[in-house]
FILONU-910044 format. One record per atom (N, C-alpha, C): residue in three letters; z, y, x. Coordinates in pm, 1 decimal, always signed. Atoms other than C-alpha are relative to their C-alpha. Layout:
% residues N
+-----+----------+----------+----------+
!  aa !        w !        v !        u !
+-----+----------+----------+----------+
! Ala !        Z !        Y !        X !
...
+-----+----------+----------+----------+
This chain:
% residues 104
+-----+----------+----------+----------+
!  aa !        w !        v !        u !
+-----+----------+----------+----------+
! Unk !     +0.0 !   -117.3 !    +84.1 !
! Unk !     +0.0 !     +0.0 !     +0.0 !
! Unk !     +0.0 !   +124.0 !    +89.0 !
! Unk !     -5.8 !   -110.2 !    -79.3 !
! Unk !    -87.3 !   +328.8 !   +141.9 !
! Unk !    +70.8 !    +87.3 !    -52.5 !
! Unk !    -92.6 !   -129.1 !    +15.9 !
! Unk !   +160.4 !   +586.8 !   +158.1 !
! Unk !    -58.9 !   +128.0 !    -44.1 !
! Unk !    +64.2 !   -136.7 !    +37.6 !
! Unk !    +63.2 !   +907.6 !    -33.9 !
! Unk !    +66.6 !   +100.9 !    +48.7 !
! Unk !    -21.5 !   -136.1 !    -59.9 !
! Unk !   +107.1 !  +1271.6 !    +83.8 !
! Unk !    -55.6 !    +66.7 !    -73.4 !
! Unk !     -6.8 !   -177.5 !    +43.0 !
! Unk !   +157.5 !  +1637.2 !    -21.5 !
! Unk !    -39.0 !    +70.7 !    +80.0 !
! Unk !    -13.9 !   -154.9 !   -134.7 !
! Unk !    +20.9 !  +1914.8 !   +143.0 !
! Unk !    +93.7 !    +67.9 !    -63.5 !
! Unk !    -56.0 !   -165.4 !    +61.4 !
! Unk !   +265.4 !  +2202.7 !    +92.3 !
! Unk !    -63.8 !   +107.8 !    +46.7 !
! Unk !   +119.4 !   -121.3 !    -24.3 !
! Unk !   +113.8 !  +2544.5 !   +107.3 !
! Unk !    +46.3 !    +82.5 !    -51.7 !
! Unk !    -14.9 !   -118.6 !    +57.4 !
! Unk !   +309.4 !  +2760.3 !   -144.1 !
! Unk !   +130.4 !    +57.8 !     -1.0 !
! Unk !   -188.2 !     -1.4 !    +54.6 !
! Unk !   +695.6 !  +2793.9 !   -289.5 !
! Unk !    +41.5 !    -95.0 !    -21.1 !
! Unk !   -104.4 !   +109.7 !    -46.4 !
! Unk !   +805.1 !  +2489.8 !   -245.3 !
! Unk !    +89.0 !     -2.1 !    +82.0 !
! Unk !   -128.8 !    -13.7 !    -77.1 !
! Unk !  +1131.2 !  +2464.2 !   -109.7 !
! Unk !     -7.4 !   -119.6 !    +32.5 !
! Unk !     -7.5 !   +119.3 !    -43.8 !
! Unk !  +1217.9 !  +2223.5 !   +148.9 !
! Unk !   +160.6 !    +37.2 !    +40.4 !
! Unk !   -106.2 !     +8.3 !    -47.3 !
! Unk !  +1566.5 !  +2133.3 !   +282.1 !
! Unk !     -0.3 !    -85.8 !   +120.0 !
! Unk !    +19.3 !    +69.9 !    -61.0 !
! Unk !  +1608.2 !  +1968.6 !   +585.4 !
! Unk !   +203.1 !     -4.8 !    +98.1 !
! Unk !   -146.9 !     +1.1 !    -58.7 !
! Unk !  +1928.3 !  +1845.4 !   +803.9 !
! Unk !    +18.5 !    +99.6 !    +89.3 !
! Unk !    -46.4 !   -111.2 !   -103.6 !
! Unk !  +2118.0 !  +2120.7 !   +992.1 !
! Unk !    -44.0 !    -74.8 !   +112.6 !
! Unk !    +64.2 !    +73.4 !   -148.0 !
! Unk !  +2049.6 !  +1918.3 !  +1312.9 !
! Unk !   -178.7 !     +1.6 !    -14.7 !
! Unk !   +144.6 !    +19.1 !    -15.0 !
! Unk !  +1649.9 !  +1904.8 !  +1232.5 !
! Unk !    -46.9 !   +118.5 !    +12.6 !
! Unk !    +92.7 !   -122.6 !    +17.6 !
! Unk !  +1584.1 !  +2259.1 !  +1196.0 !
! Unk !    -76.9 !    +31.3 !   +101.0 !
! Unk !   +128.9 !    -13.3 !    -73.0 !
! Unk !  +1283.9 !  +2393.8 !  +1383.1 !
! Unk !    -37.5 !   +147.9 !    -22.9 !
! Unk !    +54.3 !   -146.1 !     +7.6 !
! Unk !  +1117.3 !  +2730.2 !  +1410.4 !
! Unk !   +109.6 !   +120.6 !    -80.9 !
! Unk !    -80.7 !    -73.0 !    +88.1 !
! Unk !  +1388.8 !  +2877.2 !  +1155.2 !
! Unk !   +172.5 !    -51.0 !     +4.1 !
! Unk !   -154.9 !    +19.1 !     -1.4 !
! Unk !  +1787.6 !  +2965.9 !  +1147.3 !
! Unk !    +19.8 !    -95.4 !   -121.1 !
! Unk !    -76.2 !    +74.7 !   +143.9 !
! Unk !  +1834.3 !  +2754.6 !   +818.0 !
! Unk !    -33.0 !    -96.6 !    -47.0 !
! Unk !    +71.4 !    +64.5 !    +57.8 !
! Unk !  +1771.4 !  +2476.3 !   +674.4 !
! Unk !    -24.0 !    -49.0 !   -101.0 !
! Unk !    +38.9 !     +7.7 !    +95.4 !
! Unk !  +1681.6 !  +2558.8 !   +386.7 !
! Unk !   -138.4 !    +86.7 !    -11.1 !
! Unk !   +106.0 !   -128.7 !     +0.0 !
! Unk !  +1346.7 !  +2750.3 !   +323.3 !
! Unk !   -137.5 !    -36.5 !    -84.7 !
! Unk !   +161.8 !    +18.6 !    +73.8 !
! Unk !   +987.5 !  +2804.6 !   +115.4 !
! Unk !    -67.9 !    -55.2 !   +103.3 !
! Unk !    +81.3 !    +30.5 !   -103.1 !
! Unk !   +719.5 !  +2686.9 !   +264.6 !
! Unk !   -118.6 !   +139.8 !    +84.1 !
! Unk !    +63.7 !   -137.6 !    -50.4 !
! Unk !   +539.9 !  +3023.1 !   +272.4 !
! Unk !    +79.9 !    +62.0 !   +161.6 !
! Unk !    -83.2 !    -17.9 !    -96.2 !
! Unk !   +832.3 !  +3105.4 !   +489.4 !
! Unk !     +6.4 !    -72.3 !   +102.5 !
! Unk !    +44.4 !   +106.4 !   -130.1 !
! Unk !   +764.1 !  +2797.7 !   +768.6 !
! Unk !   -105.3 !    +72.1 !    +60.3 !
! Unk !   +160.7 !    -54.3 !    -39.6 !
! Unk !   +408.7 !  +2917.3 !   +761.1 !
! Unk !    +14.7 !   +137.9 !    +53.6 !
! Unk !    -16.1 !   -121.8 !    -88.7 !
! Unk !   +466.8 !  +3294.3 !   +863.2 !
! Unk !    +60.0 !     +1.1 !    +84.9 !
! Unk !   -104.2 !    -31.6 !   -114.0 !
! Unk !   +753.7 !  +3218.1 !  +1103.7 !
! Unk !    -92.3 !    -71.2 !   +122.4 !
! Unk !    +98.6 !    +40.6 !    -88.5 !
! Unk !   +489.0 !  +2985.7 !  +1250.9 !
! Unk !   -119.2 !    +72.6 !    +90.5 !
! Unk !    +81.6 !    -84.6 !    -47.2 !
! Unk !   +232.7 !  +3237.8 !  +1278.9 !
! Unk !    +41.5 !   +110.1 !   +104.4 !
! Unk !    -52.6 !   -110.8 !    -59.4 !
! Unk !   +449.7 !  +3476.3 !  +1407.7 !
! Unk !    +24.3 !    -71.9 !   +143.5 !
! Unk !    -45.6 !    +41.6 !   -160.4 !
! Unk !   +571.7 !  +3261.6 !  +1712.5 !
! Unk !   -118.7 !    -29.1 !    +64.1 !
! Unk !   +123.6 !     +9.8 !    -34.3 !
! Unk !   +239.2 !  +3169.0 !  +1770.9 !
! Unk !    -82.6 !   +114.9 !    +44.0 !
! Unk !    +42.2 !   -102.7 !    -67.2 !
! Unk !    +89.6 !  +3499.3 !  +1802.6 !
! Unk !   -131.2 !     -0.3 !    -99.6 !
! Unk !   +133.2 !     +8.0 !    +52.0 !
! Unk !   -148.7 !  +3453.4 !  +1484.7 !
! Unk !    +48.7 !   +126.4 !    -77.5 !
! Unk !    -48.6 !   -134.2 !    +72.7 !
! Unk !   -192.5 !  +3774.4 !  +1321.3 !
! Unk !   -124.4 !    -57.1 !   -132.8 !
! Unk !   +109.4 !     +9.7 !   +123.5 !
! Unk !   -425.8 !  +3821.9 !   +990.8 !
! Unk !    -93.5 !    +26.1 !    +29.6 !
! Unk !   +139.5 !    -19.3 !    -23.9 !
! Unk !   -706.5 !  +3937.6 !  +1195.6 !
! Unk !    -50.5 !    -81.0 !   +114.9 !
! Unk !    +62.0 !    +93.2 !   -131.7 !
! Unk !   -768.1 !  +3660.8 !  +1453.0 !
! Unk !    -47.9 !   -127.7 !    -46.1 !
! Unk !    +72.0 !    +60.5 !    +13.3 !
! Unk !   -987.8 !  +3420.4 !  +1510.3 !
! Unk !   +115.7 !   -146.7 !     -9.0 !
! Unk !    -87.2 !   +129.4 !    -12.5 !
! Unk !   -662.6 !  +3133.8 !  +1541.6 !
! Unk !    +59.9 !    -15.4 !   -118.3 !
! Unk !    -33.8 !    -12.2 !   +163.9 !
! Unk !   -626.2 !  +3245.1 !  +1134.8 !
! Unk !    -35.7 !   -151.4 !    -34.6 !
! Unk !    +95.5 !    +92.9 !    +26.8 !
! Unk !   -873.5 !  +2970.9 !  +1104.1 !
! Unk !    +96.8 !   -145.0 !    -56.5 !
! Unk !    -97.0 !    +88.7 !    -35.6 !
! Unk !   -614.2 !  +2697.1 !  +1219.2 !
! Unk !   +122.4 !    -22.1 !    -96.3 !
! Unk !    -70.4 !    +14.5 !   +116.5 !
! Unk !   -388.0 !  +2760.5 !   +910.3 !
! Unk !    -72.0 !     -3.4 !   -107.7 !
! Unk !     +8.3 !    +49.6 !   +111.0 !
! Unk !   -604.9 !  +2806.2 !   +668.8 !
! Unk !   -119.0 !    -59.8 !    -50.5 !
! Unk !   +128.6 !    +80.2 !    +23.7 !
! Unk !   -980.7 !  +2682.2 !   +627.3 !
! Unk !    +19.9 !   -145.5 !   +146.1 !
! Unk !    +46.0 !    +93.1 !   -103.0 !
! Unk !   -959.9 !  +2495.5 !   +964.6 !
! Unk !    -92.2 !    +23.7 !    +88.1 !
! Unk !    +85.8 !    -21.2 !   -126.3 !
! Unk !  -1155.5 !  +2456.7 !  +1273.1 !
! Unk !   -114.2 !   -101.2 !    +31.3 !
! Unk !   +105.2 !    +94.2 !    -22.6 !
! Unk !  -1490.3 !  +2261.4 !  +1317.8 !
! Unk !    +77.6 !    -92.1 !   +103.9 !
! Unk !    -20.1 !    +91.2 !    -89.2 !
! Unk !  -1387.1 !  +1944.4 !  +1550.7 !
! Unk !    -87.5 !   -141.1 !    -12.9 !
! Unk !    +89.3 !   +141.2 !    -46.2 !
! Unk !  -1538.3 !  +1610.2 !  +1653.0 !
! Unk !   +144.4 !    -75.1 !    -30.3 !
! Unk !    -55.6 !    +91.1 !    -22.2 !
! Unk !  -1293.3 !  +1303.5 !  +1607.5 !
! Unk !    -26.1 !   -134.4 !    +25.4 !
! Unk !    -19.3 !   +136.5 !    -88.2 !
! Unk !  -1264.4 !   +972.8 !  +1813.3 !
! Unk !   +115.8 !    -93.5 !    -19.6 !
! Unk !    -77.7 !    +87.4 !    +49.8 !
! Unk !  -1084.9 !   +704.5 !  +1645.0 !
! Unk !    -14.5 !   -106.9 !    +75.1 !
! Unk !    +15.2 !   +155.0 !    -70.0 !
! Unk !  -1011.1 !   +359.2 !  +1846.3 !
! Unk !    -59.8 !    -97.1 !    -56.0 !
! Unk !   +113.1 !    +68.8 !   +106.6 !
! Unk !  -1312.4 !   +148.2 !  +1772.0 !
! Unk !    -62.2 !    +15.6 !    -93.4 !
! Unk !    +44.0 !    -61.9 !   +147.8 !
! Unk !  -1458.9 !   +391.0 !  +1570.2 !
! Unk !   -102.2 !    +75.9 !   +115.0 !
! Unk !    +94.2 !   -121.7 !    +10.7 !
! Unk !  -1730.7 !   +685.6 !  +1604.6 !
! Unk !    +34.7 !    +91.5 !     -2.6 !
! Unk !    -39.2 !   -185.7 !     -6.4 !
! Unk !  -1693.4 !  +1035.1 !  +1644.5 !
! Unk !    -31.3 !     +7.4 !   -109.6 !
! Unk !    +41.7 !    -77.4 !   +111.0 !
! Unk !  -1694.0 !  +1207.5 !  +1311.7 !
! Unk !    +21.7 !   +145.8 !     -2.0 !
! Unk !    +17.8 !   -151.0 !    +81.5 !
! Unk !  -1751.2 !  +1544.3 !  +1222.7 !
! Unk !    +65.4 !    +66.6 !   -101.0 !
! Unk !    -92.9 !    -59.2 !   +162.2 !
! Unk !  -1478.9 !  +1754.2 !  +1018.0 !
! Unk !    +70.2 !   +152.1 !    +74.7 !
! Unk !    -63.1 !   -160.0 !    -53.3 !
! Unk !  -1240.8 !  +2032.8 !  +1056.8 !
! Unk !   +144.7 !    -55.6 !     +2.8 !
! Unk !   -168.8 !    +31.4 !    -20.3 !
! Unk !   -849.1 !  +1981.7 !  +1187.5 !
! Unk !    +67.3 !   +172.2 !    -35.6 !
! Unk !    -85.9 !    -95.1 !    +64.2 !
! Unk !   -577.7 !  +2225.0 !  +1025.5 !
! Unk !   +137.8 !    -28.5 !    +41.1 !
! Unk !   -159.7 !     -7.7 !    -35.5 !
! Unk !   -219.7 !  +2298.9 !  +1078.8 !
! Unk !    +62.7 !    +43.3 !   -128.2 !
! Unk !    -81.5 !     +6.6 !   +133.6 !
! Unk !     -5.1 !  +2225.3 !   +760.4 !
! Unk !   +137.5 !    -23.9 !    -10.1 !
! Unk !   -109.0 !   +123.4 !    +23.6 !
! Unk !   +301.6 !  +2063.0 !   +634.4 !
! Unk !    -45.0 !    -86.4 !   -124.2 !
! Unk !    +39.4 !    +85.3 !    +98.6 !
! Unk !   +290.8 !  +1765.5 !   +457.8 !
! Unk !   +134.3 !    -99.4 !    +29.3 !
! Unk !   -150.9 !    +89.4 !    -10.7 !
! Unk !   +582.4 !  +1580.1 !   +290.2 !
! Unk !    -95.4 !   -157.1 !    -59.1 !
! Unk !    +33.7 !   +193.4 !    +55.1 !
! Unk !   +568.2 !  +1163.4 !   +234.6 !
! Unk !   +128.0 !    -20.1 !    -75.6 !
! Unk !   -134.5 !    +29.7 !   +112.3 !
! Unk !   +799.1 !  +1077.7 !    -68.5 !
! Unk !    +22.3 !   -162.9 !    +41.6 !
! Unk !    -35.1 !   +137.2 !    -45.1 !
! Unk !  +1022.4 !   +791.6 !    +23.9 !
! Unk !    -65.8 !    -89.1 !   -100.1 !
! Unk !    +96.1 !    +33.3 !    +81.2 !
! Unk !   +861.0 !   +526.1 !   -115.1 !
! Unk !   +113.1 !    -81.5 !   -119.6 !
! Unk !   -101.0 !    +31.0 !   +127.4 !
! Unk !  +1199.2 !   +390.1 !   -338.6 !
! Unk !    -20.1 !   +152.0 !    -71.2 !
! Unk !     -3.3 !    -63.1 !   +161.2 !
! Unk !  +1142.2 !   +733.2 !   -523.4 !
! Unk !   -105.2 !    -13.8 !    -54.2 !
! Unk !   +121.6 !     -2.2 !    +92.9 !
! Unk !   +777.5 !   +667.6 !   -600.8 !
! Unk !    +59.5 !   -104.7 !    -89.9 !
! Unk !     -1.9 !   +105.6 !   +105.9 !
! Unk !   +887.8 !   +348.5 !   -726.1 !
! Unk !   +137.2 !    +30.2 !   -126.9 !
! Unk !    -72.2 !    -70.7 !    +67.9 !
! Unk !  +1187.4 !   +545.6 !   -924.6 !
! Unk !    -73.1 !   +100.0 !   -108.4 !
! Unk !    +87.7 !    -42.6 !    +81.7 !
! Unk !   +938.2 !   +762.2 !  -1069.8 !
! Unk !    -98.4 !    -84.2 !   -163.4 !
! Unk !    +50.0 !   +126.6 !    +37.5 !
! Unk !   +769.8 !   +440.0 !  -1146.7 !
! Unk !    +24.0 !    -29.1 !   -143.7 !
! Unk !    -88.0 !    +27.6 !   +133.5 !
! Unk !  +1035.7 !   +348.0 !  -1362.9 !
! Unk !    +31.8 !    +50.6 !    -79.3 !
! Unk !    +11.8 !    -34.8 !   +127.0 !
! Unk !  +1104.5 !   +596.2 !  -1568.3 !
! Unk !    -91.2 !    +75.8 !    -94.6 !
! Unk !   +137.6 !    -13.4 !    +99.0 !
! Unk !   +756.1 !   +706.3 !  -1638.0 !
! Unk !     -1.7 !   -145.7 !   -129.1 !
! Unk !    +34.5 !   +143.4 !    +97.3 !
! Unk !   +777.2 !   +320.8 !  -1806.4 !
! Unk !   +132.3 !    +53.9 !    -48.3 !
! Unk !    -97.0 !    -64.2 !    +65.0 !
! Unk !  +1128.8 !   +429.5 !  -1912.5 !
! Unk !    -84.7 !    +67.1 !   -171.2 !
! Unk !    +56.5 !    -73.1 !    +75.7 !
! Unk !   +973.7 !   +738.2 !  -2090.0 !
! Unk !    -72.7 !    -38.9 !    -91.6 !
! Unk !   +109.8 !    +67.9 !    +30.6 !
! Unk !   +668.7 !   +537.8 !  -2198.9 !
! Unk !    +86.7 !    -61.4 !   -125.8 !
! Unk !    -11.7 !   +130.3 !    +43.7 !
! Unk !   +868.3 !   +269.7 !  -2392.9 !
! Unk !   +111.4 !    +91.5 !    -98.7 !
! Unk !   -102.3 !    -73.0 !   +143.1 !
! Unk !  +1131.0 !   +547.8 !  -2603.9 !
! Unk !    -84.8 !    +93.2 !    -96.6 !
! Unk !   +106.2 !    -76.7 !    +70.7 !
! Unk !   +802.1 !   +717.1 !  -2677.6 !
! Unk !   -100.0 !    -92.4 !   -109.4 !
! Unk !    +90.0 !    +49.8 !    +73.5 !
! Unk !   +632.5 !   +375.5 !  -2846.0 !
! Unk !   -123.8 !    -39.6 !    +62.3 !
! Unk !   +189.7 !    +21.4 !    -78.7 !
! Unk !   +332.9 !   +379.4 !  -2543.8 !
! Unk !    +17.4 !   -161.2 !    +29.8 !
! Unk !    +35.2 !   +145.3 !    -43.1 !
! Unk !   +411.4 !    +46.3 !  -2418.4 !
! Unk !    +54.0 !    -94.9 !    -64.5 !
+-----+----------+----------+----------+
């Protein structure tokens, strides 16, 4: 089963452990707020060409092991992976829901 992923990109709030924090005093924060503190340490302003890199992306080549070069564009995001006991929590009470509603 392949693991699904989120990009974040807007107001989503993330929390993370006091010991994990990264780029920021807190660890609590939007994601808008990752993304500018990023830019800022970085040295990306709104008029440079390293804009690219957050938000359309950058033409690149990739070389996969036992693969072919392909042709795409690499970006700099965040992206959360939901443990996979809450997908399957979800799971359940979508069928939950489902079954006080009469669907199944």
């Amino acid at each position: 089963m392949k693991s699904r992923t989120e990009i974040l990109e807007g107001n989503e709030v993330v929390t993370v452990a006091k010991e994990d924090k990264f780029l920021l005093p807190h660890s609590t924060f939007k994601v808008l707020e990752y993304l500018d503190e990023l830019e800022r340490r970085l040295g990306i302003s709104k008029n440079t060409v390293h804009r690219k890199w957050l938000e359309d992306g950058v033409e690149c080549e990739v070389l996969s092991p036992f693969g072919d070069w392909r042709k795409g564009k690499v970006k700099i995001r965040l992206e959360f992976s939901p443990d996979r006991s809450m997908a399957v929590d979800e799971i359940r009470q979508g069928i939950a829901t489902g079954k006080e509603r009469g669907k199944l």
